[in-house]
MITI-986696 format. One record per residue (C-alpha): y, z, x; residue number from 1; residue in three letters. Coordinates in nm, 3 decimals. Each point is the difference from the previous one (the first is absolute). Example, Ala and Ser with C-alpha at 12.3 -4.5 7.8 and 13.67 -1.06 7.14 Angstrom:
MITI-986696
<vexba><v>-0.450</v><w>0.780</w><u>1.230</u><seq>1</seq><type>ALA</type></vexba>
<vexba><v>0.344</v><w>-0.066</w><u>0.137</u><seq>2</seq><type>SER</type></vexba>
***
This chain:
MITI-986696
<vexba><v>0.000</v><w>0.000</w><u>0.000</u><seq>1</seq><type>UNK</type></vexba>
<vexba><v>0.246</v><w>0.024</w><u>0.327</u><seq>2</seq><type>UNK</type></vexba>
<vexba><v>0.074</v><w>-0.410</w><u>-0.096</u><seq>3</seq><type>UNK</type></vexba>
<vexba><v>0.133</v><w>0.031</w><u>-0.363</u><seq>4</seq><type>UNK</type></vexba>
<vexba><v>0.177</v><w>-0.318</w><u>-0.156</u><seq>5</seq><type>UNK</type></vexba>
<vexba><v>0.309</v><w>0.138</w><u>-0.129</u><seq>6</seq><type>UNK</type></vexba>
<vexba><v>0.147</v><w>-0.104</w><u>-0.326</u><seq>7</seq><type>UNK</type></vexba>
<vexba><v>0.344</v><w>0.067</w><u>-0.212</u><seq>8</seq><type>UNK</type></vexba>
<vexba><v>-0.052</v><w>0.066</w><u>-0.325</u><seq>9</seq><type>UNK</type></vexba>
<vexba><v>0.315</v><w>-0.075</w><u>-0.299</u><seq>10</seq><type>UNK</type></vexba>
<vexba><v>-0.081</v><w>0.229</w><u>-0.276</u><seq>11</seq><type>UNK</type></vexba>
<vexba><v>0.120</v><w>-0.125</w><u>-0.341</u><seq>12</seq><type>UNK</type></vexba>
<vexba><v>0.247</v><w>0.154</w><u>-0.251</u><seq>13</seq><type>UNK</type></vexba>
<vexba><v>-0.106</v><w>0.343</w><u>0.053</u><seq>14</seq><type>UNK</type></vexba>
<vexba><v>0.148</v><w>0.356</w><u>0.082</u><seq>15</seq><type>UNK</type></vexba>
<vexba><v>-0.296</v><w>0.114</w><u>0.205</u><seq>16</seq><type>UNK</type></vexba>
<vexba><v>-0.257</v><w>-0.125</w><u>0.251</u><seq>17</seq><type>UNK</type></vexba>
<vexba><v>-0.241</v><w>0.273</w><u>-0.117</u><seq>18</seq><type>UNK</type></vexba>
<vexba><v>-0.214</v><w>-0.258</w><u>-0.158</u><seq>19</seq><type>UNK</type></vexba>
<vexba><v>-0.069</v><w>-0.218</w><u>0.295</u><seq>20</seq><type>UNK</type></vexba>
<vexba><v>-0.212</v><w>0.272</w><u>0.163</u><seq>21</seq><type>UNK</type></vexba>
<vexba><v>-0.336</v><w>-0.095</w><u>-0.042</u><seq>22</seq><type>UNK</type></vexba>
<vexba><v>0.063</v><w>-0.357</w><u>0.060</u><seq>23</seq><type>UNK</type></vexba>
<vexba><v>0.177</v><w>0.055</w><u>0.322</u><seq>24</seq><type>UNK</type></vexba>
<vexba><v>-0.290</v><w>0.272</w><u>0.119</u><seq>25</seq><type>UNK</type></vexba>
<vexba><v>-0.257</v><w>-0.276</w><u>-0.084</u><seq>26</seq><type>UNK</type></vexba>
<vexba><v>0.233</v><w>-0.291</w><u>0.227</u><seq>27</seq><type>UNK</type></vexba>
<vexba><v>-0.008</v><w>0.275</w><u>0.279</u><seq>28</seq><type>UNK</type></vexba>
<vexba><v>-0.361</v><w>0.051</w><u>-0.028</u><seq>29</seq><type>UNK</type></vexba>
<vexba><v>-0.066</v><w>-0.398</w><u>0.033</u><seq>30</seq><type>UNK</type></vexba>
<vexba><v>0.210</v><w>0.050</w><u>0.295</u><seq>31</seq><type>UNK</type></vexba>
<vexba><v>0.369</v><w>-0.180</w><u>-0.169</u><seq>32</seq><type>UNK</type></vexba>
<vexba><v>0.265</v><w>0.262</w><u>0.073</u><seq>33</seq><type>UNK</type></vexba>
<vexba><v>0.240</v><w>0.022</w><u>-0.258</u><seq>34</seq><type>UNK</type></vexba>
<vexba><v>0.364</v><w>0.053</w><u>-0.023</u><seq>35</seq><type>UNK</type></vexba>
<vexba><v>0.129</v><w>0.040</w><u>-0.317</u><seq>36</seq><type>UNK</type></vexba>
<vexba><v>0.376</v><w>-0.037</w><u>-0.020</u><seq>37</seq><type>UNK</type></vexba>
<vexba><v>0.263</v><w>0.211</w><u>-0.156</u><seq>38</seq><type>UNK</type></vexba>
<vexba><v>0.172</v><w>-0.235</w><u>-0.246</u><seq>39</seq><type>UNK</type></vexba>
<vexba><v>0.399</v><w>0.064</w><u>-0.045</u><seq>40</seq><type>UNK</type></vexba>
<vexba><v>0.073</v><w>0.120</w><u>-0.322</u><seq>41</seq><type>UNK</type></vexba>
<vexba><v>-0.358</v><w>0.065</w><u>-0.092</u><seq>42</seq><type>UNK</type></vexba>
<vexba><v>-0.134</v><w>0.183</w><u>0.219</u><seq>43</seq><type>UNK</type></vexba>
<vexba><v>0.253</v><w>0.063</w><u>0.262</u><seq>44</seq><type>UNK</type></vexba>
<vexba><v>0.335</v><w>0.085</w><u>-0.120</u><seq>45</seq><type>UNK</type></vexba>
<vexba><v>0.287</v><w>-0.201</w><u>-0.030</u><seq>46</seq><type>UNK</type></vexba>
<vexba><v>0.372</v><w>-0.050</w><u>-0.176</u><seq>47</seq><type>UNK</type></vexba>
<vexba><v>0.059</v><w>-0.357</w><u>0.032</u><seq>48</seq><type>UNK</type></vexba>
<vexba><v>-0.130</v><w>-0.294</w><u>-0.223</u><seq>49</seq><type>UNK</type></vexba>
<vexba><v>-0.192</v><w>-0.204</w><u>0.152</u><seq>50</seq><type>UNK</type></vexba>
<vexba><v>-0.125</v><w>-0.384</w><u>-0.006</u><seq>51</seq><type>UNK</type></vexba>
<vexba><v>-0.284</v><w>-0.218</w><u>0.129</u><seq>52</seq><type>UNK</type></vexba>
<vexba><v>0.174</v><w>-0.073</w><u>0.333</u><seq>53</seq><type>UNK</type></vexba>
<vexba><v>0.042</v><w>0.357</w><u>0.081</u><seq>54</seq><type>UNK</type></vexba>
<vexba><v>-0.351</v><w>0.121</w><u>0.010</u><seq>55</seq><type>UNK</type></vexba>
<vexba><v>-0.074</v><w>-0.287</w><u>0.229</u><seq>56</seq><type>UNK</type></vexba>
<vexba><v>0.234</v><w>0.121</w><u>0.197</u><seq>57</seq><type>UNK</type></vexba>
<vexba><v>-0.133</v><w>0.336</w><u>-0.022</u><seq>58</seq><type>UNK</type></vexba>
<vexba><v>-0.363</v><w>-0.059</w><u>0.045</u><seq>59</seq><type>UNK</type></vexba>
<vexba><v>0.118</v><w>-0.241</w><u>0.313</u><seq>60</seq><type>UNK</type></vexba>
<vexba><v>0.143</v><w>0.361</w><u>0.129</u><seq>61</seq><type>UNK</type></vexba>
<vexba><v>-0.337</v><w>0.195</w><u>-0.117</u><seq>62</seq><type>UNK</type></vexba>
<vexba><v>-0.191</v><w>-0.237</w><u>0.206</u><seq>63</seq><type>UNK</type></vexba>
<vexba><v>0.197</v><w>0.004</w><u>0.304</u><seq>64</seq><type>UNK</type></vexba>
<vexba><v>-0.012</v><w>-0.417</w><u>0.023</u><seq>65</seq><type>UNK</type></vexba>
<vexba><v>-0.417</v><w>0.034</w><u>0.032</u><seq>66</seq><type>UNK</type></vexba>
<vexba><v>-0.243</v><w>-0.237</w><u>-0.123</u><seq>67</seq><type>UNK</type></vexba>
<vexba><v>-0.141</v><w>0.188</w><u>-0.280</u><seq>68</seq><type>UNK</type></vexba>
<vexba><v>-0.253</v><w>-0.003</w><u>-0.232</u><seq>69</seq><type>UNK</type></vexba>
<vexba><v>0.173</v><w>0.079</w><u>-0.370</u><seq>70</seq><type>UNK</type></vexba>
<vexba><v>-0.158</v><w>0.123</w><u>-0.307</u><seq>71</seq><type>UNK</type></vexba>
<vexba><v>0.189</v><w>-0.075</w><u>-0.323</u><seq>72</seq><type>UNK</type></vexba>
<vexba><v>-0.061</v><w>0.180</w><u>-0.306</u><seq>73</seq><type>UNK</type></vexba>
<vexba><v>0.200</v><w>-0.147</w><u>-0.314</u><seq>74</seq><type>UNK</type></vexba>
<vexba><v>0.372</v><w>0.024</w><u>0.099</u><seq>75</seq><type>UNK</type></vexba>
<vexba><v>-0.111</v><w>0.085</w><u>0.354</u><seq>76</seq><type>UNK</type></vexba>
<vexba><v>-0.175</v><w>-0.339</w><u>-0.022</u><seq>77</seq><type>UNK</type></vexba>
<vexba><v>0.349</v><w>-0.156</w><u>-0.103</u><seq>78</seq><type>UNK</type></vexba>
<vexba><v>0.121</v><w>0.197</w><u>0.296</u><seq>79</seq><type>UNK</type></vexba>
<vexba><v>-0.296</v><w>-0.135</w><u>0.235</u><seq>80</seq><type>UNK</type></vexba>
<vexba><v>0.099</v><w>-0.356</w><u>-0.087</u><seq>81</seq><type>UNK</type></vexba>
<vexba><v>0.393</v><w>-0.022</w><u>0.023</u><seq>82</seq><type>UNK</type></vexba>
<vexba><v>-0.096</v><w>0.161</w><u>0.379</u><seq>83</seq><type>UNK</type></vexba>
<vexba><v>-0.253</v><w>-0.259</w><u>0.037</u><seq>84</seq><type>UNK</type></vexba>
<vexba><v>0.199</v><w>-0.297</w><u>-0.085</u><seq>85</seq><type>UNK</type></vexba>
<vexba><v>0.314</v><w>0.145</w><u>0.218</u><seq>86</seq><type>UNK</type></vexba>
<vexba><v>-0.159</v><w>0.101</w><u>0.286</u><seq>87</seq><type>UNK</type></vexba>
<vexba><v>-0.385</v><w>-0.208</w><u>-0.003</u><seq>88</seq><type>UNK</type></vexba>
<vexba><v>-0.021</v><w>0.067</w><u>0.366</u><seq>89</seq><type>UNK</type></vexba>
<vexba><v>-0.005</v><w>0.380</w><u>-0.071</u><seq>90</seq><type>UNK</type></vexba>
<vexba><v>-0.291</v><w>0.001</w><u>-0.251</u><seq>91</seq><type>UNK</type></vexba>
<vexba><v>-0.373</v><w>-0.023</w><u>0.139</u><seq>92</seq><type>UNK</type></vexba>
<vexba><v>-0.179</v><w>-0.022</w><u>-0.340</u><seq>93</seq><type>UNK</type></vexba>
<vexba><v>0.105</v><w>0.075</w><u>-0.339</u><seq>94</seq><type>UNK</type></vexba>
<vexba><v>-0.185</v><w>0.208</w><u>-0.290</u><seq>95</seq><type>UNK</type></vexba>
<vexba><v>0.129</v><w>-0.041</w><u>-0.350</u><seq>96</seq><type>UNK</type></vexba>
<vexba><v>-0.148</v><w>0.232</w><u>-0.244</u><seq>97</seq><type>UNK</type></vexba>
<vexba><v>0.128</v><w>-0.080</w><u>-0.327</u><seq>98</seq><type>UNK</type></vexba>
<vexba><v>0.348</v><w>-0.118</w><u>0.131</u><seq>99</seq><type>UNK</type></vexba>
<vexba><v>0.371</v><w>-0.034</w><u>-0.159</u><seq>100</seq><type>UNK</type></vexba>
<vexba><v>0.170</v><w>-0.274</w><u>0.069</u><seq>101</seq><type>UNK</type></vexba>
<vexba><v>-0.019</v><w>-0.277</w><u>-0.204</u><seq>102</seq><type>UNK</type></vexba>
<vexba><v>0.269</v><w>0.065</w><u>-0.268</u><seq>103</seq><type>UNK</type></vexba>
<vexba><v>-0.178</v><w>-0.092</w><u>-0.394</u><seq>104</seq><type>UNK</type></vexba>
<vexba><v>0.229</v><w>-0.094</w><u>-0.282</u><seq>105</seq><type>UNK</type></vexba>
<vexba><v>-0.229</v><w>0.112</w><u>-0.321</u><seq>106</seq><type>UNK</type></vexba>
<vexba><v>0.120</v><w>0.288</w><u>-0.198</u><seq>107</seq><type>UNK</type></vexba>
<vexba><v>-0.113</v><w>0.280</w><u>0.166</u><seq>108</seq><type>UNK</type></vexba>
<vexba><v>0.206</v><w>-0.087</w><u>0.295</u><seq>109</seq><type>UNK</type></vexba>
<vexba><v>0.314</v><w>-0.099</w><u>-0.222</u><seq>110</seq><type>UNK</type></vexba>
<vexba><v>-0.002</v><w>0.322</w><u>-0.202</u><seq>111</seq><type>UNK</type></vexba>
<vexba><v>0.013</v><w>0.154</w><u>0.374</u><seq>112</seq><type>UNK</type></vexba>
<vexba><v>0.336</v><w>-0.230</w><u>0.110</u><seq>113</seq><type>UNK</type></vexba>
<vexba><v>0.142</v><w>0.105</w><u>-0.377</u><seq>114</seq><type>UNK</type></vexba>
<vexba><v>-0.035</v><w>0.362</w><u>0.100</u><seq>115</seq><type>UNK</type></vexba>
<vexba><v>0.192</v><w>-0.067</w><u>0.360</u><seq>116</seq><type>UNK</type></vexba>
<vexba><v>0.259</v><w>-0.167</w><u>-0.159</u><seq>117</seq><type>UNK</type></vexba>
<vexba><v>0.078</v><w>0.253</w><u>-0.266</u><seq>118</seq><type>UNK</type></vexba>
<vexba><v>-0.066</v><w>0.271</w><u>0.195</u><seq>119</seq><type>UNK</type></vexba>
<vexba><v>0.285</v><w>-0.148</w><u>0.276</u><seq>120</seq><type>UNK</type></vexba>
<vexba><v>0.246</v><w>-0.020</w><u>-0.297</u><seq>121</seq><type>UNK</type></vexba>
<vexba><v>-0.029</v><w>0.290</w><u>-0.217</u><seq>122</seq><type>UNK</type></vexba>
<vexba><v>-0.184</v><w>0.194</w><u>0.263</u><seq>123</seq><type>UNK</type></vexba>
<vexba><v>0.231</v><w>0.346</w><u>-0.074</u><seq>124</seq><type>UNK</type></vexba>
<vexba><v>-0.087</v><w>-0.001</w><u>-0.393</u><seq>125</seq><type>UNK</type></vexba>
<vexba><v>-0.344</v><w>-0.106</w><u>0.019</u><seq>126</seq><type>UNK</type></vexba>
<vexba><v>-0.073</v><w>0.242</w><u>0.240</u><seq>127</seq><type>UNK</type></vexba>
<vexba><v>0.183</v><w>0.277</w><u>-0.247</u><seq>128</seq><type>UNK</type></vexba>
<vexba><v>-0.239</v><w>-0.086</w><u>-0.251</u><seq>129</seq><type>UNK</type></vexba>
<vexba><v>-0.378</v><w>0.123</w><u>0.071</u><seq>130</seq><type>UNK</type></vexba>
<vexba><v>-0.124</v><w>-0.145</w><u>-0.288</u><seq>131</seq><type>UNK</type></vexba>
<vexba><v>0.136</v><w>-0.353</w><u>0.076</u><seq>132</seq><type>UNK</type></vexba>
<vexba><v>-0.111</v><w>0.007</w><u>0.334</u><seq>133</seq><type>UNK</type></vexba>
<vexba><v>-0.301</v><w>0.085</w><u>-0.088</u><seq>134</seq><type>UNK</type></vexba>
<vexba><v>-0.046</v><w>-0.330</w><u>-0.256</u><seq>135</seq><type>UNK</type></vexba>
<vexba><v>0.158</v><w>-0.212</w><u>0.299</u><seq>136</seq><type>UNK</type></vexba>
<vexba><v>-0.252</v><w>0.102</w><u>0.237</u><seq>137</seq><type>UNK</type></vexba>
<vexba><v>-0.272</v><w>-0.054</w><u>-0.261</u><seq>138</seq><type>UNK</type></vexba>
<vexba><v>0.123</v><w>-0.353</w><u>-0.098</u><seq>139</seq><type>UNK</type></vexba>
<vexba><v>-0.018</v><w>-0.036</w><u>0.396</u><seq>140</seq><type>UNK</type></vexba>
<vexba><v>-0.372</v><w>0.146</w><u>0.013</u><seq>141</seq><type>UNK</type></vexba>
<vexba><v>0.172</v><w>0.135</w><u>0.377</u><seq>142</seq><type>UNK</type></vexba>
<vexba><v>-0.163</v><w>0.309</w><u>0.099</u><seq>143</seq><type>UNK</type></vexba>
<vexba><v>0.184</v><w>0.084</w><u>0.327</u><seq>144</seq><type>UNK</type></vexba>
<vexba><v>0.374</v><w>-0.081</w><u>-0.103</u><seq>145</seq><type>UNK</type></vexba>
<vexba><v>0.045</v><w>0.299</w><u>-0.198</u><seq>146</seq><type>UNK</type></vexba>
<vexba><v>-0.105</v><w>0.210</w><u>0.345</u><seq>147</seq><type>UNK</type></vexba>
<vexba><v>0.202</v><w>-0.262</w><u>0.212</u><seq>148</seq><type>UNK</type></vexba>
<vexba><v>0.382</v><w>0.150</w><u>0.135</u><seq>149</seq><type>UNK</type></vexba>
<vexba><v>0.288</v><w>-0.240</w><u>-0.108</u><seq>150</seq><type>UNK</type></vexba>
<vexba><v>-0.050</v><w>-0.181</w><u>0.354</u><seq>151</seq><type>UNK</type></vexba>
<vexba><v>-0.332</v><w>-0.069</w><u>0.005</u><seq>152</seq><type>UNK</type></vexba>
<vexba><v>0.024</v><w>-0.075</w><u>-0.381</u><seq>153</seq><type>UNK</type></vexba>
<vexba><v>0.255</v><w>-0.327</w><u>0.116</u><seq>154</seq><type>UNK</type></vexba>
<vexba><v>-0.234</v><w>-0.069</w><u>0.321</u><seq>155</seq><type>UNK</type></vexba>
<vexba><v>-0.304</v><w>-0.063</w><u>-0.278</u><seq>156</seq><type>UNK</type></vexba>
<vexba><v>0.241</v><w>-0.211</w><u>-0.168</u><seq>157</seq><type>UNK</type></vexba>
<vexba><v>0.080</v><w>-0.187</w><u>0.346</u><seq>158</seq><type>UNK</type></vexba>
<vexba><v>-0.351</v><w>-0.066</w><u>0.067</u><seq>159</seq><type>UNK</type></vexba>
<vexba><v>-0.150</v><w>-0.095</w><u>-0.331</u><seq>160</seq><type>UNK</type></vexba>
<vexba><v>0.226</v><w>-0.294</w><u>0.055</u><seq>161</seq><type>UNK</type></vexba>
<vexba><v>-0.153</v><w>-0.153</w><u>0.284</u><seq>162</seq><type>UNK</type></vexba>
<vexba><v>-0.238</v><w>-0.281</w><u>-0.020</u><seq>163</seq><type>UNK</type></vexba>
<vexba><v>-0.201</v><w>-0.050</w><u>0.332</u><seq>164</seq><type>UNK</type></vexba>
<vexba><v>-0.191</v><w>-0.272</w><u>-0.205</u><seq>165</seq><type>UNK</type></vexba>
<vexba><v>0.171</v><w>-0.256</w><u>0.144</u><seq>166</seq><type>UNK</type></vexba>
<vexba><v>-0.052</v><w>0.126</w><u>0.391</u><seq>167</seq><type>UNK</type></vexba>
<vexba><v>-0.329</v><w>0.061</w><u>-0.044</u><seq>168</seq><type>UNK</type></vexba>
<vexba><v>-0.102</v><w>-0.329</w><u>0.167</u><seq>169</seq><type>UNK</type></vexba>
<vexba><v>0.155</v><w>0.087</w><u>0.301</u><seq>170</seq><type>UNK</type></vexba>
<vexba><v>-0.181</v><w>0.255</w><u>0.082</u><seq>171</seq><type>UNK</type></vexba>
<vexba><v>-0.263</v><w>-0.065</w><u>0.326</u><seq>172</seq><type>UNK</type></vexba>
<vexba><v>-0.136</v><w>0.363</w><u>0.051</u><seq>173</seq><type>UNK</type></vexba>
<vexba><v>-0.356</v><w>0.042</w><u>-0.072</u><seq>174</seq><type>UNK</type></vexba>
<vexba><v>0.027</v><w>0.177</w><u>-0.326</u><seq>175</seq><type>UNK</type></vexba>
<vexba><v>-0.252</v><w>0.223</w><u>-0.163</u><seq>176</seq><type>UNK</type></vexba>
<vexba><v>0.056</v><w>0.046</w><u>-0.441</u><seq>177</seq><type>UNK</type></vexba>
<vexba><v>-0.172</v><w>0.259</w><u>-0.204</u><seq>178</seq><type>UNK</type></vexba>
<vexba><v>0.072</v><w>0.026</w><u>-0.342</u><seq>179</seq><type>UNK</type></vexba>
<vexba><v>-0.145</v><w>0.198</w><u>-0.343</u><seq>180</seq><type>UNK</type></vexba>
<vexba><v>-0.167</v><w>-0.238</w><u>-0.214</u><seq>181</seq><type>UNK</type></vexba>
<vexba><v>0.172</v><w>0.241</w><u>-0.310</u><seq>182</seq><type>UNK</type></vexba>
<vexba><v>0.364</v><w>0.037</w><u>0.139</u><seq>183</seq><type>UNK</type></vexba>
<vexba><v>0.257</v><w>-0.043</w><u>-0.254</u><seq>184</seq><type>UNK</type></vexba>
<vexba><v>0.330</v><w>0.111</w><u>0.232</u><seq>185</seq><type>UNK</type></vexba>
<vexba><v>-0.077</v><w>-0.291</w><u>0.232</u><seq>186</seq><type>UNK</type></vexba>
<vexba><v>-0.272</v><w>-0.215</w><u>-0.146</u><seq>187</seq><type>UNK</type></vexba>
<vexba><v>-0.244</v><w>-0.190</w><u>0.167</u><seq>188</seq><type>UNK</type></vexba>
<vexba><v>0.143</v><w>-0.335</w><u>-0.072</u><seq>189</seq><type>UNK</type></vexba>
<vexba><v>0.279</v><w>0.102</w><u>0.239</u><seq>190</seq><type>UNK</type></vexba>
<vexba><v>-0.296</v><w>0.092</w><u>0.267</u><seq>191</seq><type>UNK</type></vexba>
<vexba><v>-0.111</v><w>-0.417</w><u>-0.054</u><seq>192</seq><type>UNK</type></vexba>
<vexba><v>0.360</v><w>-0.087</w><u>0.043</u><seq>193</seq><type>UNK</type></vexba>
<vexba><v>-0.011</v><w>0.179</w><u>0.349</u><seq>194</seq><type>UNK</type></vexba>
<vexba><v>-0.317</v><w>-0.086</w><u>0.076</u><seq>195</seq><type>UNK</type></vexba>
<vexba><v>0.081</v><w>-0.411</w><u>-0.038</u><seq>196</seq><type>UNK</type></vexba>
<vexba><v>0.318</v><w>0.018</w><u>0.143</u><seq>197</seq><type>UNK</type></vexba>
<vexba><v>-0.051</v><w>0.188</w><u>0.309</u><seq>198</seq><type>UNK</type></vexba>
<vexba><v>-0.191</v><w>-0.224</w><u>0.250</u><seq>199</seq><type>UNK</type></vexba>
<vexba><v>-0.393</v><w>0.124</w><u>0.100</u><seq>200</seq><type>UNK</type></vexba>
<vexba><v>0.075</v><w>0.292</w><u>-0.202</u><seq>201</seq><type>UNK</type></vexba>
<vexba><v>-0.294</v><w>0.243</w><u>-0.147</u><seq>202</seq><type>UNK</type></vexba>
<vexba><v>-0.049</v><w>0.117</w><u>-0.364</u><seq>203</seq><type>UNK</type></vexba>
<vexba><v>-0.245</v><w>0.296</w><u>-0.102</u><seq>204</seq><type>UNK</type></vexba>
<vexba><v>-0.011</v><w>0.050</w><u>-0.351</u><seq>205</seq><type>UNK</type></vexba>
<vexba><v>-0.073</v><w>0.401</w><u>-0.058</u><seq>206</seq><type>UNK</type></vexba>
<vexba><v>-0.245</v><w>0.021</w><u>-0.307</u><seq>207</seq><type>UNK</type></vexba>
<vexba><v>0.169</v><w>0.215</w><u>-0.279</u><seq>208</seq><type>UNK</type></vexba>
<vexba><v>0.275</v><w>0.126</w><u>0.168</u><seq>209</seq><type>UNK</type></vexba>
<vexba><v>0.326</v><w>0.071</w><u>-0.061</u><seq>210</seq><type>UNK</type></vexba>
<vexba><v>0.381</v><w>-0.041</w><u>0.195</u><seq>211</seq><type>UNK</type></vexba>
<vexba><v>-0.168</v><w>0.249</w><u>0.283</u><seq>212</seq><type>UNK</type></vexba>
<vexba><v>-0.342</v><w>-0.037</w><u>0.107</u><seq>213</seq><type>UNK</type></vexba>
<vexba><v>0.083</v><w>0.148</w><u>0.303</u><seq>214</seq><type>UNK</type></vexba>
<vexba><v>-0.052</v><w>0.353</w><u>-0.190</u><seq>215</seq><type>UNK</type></vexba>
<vexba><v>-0.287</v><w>-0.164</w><u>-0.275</u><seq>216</seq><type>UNK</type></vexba>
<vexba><v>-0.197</v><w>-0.180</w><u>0.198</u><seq>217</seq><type>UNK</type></vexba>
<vexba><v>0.083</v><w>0.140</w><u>0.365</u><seq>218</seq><type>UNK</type></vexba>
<vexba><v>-0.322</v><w>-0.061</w><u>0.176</u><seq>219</seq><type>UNK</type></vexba>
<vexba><v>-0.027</v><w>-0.363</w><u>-0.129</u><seq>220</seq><type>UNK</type></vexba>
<vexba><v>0.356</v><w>-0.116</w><u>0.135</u><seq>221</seq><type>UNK</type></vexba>
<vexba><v>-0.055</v><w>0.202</w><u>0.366</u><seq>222</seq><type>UNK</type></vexba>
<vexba><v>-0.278</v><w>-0.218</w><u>0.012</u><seq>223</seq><type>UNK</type></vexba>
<vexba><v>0.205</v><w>-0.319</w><u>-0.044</u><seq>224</seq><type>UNK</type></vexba>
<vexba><v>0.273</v><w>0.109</w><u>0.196</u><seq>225</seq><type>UNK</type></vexba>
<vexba><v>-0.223</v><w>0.105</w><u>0.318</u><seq>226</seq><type>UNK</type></vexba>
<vexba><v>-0.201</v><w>-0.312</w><u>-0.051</u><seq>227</seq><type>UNK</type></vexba>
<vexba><v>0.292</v><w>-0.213</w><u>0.066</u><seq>228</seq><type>UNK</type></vexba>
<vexba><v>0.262</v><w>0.149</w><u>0.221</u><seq>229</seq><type>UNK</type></vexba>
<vexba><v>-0.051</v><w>-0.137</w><u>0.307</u><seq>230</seq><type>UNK</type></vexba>
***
């Protein structure tokens, strides 16, 4: 074990890395070390708002200008690929597990940008109001924004706006995609986009699972990850 591969990991929209545990115990076991970063605003603190280009920026800082080996989990996977595309020489594979990214226009995703919007304009009153923040968030179905500070609440905003559709085909690293046959926050039809579009790319399809089979169906996606990073 004196040799291990060392990975970053980009956590999703969450408030704690206490979940990752067992799948980062089983990556050190198969002898992948890994590092899971700190997000700003999530899980490391922060008063700014930020966009896209930033946490390139900062992960470019996190990694010290290394080739790396990043693990992207949902908005870390939007993260992942906005690095990827800016900086391909600093990227030595990529792993996707159900990843943002590609921006959808069906009504799920509309009733989010309707919430943004009215939020950003009668932010003060709405926010007065329990009840009618309450039925905005519903109409949303948005879990985390209610938890999210005002700055991290207009950084969601800033990133749900991107489309990295379009880049997609530019990217040249060997890229690794693992995605929940049942996920409904990024669905698999998004995974096929990826998979297409992003030259000698790999797609595993995990049976039954959800927007994090990292936690579901840990020991099946260790076993895909160690079988293919290099």
């Amino acid at each position: 074990m004196a040799d291990l591969k060392k990975i970053y990991i980009l956590h999703g929209w969450a408030y704690s890395t206490e979940k990752w545990n067992d799948f980062t115990r089983l990556l050190n076991y198969r002898g992948l070390s890994s590092v899971i970063l700190n997000i700003p605003g999530l899980t490391e603190e922060t008063d700014k708002v930020w966009a896209l280009p930033d946490y390139v920026e900062w992960l470019k800082k996190k990694t010290a200008g290394e080739q790396v080996t990043l693990v992207g989990h949902s908005n870390g996977g939007r993260i992942a690929l906005a690095f990827s595309l800016e900086y391909p020489n600093l990227v030595k594979q990529l792993v996707l597990i159900d990843s943002a990214g590609i921006r959808p226009n069906g009504p799920l995703i509309r009733a989010k940008r309707f919430v943004f919007k009215t939020l950003a304009k009668f932010g003060k009153k709405i926010n007065s109001s329990e009840k009618l923040r309450s039925m905005i968030y519903k109409l949303a179905r948005e879990r985390d924004y209610p938890d999210a500070t005002p700055q991290m609440r207009e950084t969601m905003a800033n990133l749900i706006s991107v489309d990295l559709k379009p880049e997609l085909a530019k990217i040249n690293t060997p890229t690794l995609i693992i995605w929940g046959e049942k996920d409904k926050s990024t669905p698999l039809a998004d995974g096929i986009i990826m998979n297409k579009n992003i030259k000698g790319s790999k797609l595993h399809i995990i049976k039954g699972a959800r927007h994090s089979p990292q936690f579901t169906h840990t020991e099946e996606v260790v076993n895909i990850i160690t079988s293919e990073i290099a």
